[in-house]
C-alpha positions as CSV (number, residue, x, y, z in Angstrom):
1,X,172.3,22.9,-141.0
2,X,169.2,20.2,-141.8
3,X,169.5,19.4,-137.4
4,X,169.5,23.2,-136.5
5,X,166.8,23.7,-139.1
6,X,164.6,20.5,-137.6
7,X,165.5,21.6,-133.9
8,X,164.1,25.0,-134.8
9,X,161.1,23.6,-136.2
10,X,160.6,21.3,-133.3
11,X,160.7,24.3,-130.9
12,X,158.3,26.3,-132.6
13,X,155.9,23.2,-132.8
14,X,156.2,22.8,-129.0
15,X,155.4,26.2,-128.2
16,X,152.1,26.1,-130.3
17,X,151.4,22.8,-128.6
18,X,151.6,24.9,-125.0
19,X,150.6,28.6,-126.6
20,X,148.0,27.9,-128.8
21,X,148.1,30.7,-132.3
22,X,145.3,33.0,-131.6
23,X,144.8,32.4,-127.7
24,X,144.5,35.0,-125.3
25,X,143.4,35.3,-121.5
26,X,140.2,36.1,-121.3
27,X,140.5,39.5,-118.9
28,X,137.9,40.1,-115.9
29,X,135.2,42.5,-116.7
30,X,133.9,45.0,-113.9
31,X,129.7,44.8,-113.0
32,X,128.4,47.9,-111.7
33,X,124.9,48.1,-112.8
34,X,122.0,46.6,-113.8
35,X,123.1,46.7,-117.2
36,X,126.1,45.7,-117.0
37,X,124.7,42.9,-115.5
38,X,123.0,42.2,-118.6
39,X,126.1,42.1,-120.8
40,X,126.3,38.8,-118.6
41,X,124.2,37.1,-121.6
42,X,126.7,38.5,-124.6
43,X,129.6,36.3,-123.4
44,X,128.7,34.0,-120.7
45,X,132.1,31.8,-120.9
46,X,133.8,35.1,-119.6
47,X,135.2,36.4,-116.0
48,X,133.3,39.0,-113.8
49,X,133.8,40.8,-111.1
50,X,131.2,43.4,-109.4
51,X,132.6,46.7,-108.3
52,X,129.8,48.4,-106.9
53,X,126.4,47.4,-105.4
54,X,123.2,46.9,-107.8
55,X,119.6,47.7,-106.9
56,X,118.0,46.1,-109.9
57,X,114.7,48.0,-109.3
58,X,111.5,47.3,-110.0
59,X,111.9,45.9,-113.6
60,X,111.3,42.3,-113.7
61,X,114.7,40.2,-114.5
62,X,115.4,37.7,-117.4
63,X,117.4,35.0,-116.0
64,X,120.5,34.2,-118.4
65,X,122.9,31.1,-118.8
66,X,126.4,31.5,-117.5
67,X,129.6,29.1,-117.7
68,X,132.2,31.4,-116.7
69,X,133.4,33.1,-113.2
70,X,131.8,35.4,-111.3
71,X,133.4,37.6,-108.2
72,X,130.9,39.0,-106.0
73,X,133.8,41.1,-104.2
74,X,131.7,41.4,-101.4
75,X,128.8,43.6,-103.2
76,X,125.4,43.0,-103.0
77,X,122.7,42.3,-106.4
78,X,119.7,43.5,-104.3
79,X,115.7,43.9,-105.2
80,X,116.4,40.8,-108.1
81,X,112.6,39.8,-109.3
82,X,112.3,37.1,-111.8
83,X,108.5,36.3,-113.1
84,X,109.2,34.1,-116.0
85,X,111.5,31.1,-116.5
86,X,114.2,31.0,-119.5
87,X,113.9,29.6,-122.5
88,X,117.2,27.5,-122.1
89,X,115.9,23.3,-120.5
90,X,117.8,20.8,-119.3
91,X,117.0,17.5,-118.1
92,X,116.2,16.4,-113.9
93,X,115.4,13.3,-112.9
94,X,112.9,12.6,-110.0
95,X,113.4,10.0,-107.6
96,X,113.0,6.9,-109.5
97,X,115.6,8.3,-112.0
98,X,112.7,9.4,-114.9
99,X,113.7,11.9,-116.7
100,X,111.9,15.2,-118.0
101,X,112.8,18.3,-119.8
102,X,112.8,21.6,-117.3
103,X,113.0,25.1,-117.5
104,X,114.4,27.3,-115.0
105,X,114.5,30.4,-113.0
106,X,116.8,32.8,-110.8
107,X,119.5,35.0,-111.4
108,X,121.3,32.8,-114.1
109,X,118.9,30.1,-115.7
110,X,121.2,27.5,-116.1
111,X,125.4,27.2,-114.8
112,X,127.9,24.9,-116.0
113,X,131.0,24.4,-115.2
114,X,131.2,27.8,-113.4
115,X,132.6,29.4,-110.7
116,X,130.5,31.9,-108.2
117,X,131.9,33.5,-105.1
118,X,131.7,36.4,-102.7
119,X,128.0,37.1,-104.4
120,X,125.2,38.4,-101.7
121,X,121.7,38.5,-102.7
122,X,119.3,40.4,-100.9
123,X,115.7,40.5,-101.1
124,X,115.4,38.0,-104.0
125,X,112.1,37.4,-105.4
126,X,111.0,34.7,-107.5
127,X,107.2,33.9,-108.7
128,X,106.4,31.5,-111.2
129,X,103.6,29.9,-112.5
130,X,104.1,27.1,-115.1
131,X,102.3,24.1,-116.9
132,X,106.1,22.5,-117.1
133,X,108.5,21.1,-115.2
134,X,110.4,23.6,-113.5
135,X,112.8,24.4,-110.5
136,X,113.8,28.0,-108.9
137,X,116.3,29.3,-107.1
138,X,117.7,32.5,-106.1
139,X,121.7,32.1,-107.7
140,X,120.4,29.3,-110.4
141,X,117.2,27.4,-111.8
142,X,120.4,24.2,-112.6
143,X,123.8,24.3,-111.7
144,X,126.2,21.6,-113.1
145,X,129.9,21.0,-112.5
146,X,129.7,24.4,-110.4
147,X,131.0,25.4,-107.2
148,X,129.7,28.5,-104.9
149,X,131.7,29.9,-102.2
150,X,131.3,32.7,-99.4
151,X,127.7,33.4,-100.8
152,X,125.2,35.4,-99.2
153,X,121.2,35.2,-100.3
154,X,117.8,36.3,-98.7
155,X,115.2,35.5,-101.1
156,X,111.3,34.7,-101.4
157,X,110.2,32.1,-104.3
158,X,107.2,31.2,-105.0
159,X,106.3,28.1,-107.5
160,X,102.7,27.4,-108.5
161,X,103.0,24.6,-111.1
162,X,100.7,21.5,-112.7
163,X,103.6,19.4,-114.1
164,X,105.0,15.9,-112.5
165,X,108.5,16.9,-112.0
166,X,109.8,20.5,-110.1
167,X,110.9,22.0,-107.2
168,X,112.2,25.5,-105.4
169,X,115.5,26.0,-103.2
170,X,117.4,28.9,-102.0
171,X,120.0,29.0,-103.7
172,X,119.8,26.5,-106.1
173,X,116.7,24.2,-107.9
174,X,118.6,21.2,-109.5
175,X,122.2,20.6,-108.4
176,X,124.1,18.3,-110.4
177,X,127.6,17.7,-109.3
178,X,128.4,21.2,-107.3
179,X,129.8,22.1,-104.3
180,X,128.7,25.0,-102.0
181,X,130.8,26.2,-99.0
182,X,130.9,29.5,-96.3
183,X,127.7,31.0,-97.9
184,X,124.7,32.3,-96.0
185,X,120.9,31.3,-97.0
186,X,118.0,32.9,-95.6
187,X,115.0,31.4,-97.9
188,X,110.9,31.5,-98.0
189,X,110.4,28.6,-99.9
190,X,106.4,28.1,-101.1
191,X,105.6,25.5,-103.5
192,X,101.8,25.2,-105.0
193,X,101.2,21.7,-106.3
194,X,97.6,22.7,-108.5
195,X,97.0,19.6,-110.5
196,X,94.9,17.3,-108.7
197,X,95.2,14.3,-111.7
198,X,99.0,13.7,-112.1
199,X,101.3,12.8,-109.2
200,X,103.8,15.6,-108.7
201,X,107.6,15.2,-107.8
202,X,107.9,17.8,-105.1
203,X,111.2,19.1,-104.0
204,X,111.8,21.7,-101.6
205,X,114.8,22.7,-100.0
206,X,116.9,25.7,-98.2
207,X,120.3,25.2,-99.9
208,X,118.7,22.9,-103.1
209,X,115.7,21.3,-104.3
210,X,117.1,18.3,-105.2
211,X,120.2,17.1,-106.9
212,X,123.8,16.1,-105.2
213,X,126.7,17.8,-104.3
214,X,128.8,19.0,-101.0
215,X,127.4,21.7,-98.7
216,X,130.4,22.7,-96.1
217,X,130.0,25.2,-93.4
218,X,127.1,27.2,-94.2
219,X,124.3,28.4,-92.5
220,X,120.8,28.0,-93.3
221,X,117.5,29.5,-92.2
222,X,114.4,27.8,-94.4
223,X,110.8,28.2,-94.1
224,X,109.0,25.9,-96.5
225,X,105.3,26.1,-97.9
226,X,104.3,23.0,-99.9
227,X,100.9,22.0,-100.8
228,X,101.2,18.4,-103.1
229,X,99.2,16.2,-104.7
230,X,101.7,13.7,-105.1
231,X,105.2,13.2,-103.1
232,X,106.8,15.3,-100.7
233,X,110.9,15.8,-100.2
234,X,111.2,18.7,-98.1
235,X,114.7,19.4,-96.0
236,X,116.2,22.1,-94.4
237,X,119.2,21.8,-96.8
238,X,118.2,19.8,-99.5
239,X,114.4,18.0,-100.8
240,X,116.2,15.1,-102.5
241,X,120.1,13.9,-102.3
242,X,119.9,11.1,-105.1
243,X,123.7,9.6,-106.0
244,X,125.3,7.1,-104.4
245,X,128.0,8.7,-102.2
246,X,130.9,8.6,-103.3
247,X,131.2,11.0,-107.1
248,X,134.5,11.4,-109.0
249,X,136.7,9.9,-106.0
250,X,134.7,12.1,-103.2
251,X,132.9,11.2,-100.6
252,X,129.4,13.7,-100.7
253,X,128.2,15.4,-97.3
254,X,126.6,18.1,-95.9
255,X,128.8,19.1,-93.2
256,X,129.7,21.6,-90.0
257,X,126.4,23.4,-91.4
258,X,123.7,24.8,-89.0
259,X,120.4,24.8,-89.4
260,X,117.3,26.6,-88.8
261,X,114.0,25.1,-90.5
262,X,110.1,25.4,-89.9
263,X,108.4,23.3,-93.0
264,X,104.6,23.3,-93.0
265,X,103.0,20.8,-96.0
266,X,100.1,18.5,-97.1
267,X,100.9,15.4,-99.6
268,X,97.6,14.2,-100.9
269,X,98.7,10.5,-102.4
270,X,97.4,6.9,-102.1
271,X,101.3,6.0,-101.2
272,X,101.9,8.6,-98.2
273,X,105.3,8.8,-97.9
274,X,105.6,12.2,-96.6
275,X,109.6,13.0,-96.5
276,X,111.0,16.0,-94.1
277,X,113.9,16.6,-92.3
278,X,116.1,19.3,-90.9
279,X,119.1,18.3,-93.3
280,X,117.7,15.9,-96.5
281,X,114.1,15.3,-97.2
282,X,114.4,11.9,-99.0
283,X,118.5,11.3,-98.5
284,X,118.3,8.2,-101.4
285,X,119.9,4.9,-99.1
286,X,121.7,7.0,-97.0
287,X,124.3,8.3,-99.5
288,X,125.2,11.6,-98.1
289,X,127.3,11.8,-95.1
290,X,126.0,14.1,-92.5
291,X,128.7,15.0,-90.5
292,X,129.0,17.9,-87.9
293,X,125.8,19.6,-88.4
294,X,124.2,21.8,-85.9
295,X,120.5,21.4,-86.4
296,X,119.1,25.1,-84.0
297,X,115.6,24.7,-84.8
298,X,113.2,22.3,-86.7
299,X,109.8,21.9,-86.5
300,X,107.1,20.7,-89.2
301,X,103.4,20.2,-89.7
302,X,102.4,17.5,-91.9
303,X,98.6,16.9,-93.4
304,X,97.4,14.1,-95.6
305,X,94.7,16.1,-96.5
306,X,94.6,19.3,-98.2
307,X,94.8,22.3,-95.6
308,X,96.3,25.5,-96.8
309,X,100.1,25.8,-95.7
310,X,100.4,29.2,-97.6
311,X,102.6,31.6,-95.3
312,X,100.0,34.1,-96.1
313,X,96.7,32.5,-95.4
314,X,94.3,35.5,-95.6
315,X,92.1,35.8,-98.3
316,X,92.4,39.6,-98.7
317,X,95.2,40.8,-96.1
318,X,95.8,44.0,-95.1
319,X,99.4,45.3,-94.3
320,X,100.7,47.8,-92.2
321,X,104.4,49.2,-93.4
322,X,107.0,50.5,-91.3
323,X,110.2,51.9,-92.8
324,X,113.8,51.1,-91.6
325,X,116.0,53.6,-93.1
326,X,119.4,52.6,-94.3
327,X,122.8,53.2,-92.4
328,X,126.3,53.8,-93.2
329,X,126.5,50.2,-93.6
330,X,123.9,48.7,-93.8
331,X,120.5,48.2,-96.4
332,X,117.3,50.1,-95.3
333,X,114.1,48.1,-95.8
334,X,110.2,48.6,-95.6
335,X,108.8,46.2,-93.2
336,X,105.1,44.9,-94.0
337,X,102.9,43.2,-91.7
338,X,99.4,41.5,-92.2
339,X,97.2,43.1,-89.4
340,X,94.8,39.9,-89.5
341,X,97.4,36.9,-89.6
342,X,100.4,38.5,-88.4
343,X,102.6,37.4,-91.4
344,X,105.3,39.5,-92.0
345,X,108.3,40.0,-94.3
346,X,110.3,42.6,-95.4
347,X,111.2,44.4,-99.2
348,X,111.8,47.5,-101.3
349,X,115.3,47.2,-99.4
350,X,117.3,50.5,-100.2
351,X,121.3,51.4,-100.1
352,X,123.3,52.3,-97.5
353,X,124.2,55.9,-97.5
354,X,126.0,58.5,-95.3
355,X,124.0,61.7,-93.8
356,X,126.4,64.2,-94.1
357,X,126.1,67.4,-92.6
358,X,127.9,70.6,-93.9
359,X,130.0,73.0,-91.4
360,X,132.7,75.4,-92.5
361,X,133.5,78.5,-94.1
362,X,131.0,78.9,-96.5
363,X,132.0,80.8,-100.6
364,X,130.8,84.3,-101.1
365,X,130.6,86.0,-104.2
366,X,134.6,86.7,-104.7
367,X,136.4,84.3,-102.0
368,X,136.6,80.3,-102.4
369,X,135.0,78.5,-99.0
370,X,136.4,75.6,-96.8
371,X,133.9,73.3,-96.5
372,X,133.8,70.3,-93.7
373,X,131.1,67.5,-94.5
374,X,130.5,64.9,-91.5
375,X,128.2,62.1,-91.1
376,X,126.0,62.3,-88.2
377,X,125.5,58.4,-88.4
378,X,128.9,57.3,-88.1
379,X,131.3,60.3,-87.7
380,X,132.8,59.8,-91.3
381,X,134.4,62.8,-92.9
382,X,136.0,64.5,-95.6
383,X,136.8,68.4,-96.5
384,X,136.5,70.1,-99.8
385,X,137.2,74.1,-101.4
386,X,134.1,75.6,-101.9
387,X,134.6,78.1,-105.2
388,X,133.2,81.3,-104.8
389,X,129.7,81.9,-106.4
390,X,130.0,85.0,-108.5
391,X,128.0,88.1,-108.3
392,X,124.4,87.9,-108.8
393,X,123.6,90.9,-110.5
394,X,120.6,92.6,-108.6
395,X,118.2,95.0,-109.8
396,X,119.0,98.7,-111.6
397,X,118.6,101.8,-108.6
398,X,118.7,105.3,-109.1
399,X,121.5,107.3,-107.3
400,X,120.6,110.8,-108.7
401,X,117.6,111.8,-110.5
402,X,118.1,113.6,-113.6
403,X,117.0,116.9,-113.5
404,X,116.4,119.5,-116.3
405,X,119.5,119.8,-118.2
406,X,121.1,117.9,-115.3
407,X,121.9,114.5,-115.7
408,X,121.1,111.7,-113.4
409,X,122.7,108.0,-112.9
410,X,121.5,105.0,-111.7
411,X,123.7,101.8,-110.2
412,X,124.0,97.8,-110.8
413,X,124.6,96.5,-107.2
414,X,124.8,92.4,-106.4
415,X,121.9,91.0,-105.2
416,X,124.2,88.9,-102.3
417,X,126.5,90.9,-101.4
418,X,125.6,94.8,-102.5
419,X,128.8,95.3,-104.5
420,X,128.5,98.2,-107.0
421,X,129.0,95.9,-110.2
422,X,127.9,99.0,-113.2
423,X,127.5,102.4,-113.1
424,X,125.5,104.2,-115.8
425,X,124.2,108.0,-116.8
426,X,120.4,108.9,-117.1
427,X,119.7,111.6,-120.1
428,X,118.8,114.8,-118.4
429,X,115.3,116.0,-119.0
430,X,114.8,118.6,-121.6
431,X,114.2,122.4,-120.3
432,X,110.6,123.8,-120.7
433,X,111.9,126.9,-122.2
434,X,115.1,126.7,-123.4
435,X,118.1,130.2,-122.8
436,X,118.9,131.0,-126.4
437,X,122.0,132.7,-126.3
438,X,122.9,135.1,-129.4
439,X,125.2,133.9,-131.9
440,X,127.3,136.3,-133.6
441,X,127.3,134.6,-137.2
442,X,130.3,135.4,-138.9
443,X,129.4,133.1,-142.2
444,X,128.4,129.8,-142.0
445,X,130.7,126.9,-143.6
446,X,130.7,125.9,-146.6
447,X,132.1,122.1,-145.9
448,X,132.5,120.2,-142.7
449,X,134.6,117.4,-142.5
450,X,135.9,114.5,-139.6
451,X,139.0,113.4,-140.0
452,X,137.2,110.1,-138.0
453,X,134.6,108.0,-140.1
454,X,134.7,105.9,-136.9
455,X,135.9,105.7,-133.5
456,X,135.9,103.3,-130.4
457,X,135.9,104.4,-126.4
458,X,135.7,103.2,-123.1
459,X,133.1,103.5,-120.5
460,X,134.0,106.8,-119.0
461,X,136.8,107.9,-121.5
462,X,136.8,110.8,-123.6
463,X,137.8,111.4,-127.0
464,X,138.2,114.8,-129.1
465,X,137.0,115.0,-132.7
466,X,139.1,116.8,-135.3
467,X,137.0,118.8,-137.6
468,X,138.0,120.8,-140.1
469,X,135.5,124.0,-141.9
470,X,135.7,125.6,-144.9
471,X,136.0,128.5,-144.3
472,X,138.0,127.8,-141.0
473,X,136.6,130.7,-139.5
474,X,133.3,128.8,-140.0
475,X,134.5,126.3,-136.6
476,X,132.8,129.0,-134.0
477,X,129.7,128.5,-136.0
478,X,129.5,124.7,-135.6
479,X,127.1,122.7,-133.9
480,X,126.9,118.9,-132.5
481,X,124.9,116.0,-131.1
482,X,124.5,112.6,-130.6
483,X,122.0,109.9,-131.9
484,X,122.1,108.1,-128.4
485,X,123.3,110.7,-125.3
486,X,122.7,107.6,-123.5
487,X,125.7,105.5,-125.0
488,X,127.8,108.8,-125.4
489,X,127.5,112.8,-125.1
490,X,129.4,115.1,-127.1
491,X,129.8,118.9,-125.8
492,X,130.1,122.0,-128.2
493,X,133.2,121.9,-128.3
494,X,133.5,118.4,-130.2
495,X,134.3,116.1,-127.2
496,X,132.7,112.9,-126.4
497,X,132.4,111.0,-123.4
498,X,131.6,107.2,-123.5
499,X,129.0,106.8,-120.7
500,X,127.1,103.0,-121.1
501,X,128.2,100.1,-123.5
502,X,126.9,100.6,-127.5
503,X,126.8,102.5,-130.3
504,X,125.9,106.1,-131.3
505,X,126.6,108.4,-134.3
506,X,127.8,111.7,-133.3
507,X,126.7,114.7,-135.8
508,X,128.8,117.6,-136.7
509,X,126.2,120.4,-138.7
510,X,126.3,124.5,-139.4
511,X,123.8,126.5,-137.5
512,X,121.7,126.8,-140.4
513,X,121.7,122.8,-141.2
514,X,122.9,123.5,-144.7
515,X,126.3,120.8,-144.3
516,X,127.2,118.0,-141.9
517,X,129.3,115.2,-141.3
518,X,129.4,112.2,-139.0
519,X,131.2,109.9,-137.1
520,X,130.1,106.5,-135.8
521,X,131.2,105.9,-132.1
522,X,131.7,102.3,-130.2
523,X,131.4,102.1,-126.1
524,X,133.0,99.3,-124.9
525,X,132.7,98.4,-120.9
526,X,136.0,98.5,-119.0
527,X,137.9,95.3,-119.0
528,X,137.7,93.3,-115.9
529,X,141.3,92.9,-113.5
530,X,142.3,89.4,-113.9
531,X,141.8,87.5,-110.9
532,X,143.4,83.9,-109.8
533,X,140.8,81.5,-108.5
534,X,141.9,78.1,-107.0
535,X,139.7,75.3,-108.1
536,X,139.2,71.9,-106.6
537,X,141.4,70.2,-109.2
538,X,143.9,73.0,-110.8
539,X,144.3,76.4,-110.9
540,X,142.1,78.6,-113.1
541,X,143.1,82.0,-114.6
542,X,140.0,84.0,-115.2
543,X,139.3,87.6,-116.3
């Protein structure tokens, strides 16, 4: 029994060594707006997926730290501006391995230990101006322990700084041990050196600033601004790769990658050094392997001196625009172009969208439509019930004018389709001189009563009163009316007729006004036939 018992116990002890008590999977959370986006910052260990495209508008973005996954599922974050660097630093090193505190910008502020794949980011912008060290890019300001796969970015940064250590990269400013593979960059990369007194560490690169890590079979398009007082790493790729080769048991490269780089710069220094290439501005004792690269285009200007190398170099340029709407498939963009310089580039980048057009049978007022919706872009297409509209009820018209002593009526018709929807009497008009017929008075009553206190009829039913007289010879001698001939009319005789919706009290009286006795009527309209309507998702039983 004490073995059983101690197996047991054993058992259980295992399974809390491999289940830990309270662990759960974390699940993957869908992104499919802005805000959404934000919720990033509430758990930033957790996994993500986006399930719809983002335009992030005009708002300026926060950048946020992030150590967990993120699936781009093929959707594109598009219009992302970022103005102001995080609060979160971390520590780079420049070249000779001193270290600084920096802050950071882009989408996230700072990654470790992530994973980031399938992301495209379109029309990134990022402009900051900073006193302290500080690096940019368009995914992440740092990324350590991370890797990036099957990424897409287009993106513009901008970094005007007066500290010794920073740089700007396209998708990345300070790599530390991460690998990027199959991803797309398309970057402007400008960098604005504006302290004259300290030496700046300047990195500037497509892929990343500086840093280390494996880049594998992307494709990179770079243009690079830098103005420097200080020392220049510029590379297609990468401004700085800075660790001896071989990390973890891996040999480091940048390989099967093709390039496309124009890098215009001045470094202002007594020790001109001046670094820029196609692949690695300054690659530290040849420790990264370039293997396979295919390098499309490279050209630079260098200056000692300090020239402008802005992309933009008039003072005060004047753009022309030209809109590109948006396809099926594809993002529509505003294209703006400096009539003096020439310089051009491209923003305000909306989302694709069908152009449907409408054929079919369209609803009317009482039958349900078939409607056929095309795009006349791509030929896409779908079909859909149409429910009828309703009547529309029109204006009041008069049919027959009332006359004297004659009544008239008038007619609700539909304002769409001219069905007769209410039909209702005019009072006729009271006679200028009245034919007084002689009553033969045999006695007048001496009590009236009405068996009804109270009555309800339809539009267009009728309904005899009973009336009782004392004495019951008396009934020749009675008279009635109506308080509303309008709502109902009552004959001589005692018979009313319900003629328009409402309420009247009818008035039974002796010729000589001495007794009386009432009733209270109700007109209610006719009910309506029940009809069956289909609707686009069940069917609907209305009356």
């Amino acid at each position: 029994m004490v073995k059983k018992l101690c197996a047991m116990m054993l058992s259980l002890l295992m399974l809390g060594m491999t289940f830990p008590l309270g662990e759960t999977k974390s699940k993957t959370v869908g992104i499919a707006t802005r805000e959404d986006l934000m919720r990033i910052a509430d758990d930033p260990d957790g996994s993500y997926v986006l399930t719809a495209d983002i335009d992030m508008g005009s708002d300026p973005w926060t950048p946020v730290a992030f150590s967990g996954t993120l699936d781009g599922a093929g959707h594109t974050i598009a219009n992302l501006a970022v103005i102001e660097t995080s609060e979160q630093t971390a520590v780079t090193t420049d070249g000779n391995s001193l270290a600084y505190d920096s802050v950071f910008a882009g989408l996230f502020s700072i990654v470790e230990n992530a994973e980031i794949k399938n992301l495209r980011l379109l029309n990134t912008k990022i402009t900051i101006e900073t006193e302290q060290c500080c690096f940019i890019g368009a995914i992440a300001g740092y990324a350590e322990n991370t890797t990036f796969s099957g990424c897409s970015v287009t993106m513009r940064g901008s970094l005007t700084v007066s500290a010794q250590d920073a740089g700007v990269g396209g998708m990345i400013g300070y790599l530390k041990a991460g690998e990027i593979s199959d991803s797309t960059v398309e970057a402007e990369l400008q960098f604005i050196d504006i302290n004259e007194t300290v030496a700046c560490e300047e990195f500037l690169g497509g892929v990343y600033a500086c840093g280390y890590g494996e880049v594998a079979r992307c494709t990179v398009f770079t243009r690079g601004y830098a103005e420097i007082y200080g020392y220049a790493h510029n590379g297609g790729v990468a401004g700085m790769f800075k660790l001896p080769h071989r990390y973890q048991g891996k040999y480091l490269a940048v390989r099967d990658t093709a390039i496309d780089a124009e890098i215009r710069f001045f470094e202002v220094t007594k020790s001109k050094r001046a670094y820029c290439d196609p692949v690695i501005g300054e690659n530290k004792a040849n420790d990264c392997y370039l293997t396979h690269n295919q390098i499309k285009h490279f050209d630079f200007t260098y200056d000692a001196k300090a020239v402008p190398k802005r992309p933009d170099p008039c003072g005060n340029p004047s753009y022309t625009t030209v809109v590109t709407e948006p396809s099926c498939s594809e993002w529509g963009y505003t294209t703006y172009t400096c009539t003096t310089c020439g310089y051009s580039y491209r923003d305000d980048y909306t989302m694709p969208a069908h152009k449907y057009r409408q054929d079919g049978e369209s609803a009317t007022c009482t039958q349900e439509g078939h409607a056929l919706f095309v795009c006349e872009l791509c030929g896409d297409s779908y079909s859909a019930i149409v429910p009828a509209t309703g009547h529309t009820p029109g204006e009041w018209t008069v049919t027959k004018e009332p006359g004297p002593g004659t009544e008239g009526e008038e007619t609700l018709t539909c304002a769409e389709c001219g069905e007769v929807l209410e039909t209702r009497v005019i009072a006729a008009e009271a006679t200028a001189a009245p034919v007084v017929t002689p009553v033969i008075v045999r006695e007048e009553p001496k009590s009236i009563r009405i068996d009804e206190s109270a009555i309800e009829v339809l539009v267009g039913e009728y309904y005899t009163l009973h009336v009782t007289a004392v004495p019951l010879e008396a009934l020749e001698n009675l008279r009635f009316e109506s308080s509303d001939p309008s709502v109902a009319k009552v004959d001589y005789t005692g018979v009313i007729k319900g003629l328009y919706p409402g309420a009247a009290t009818i008035r039974a009286f002796s010729a000589d006004g001495t007794v009386e006795a009432t009733c209270s009527v109700l007109v209610s309209p006719v009910p309506q036939k029940e009809e069956e309507t289909h609707s686009l998702f069940s069917w609907l039983r209305c009356g």
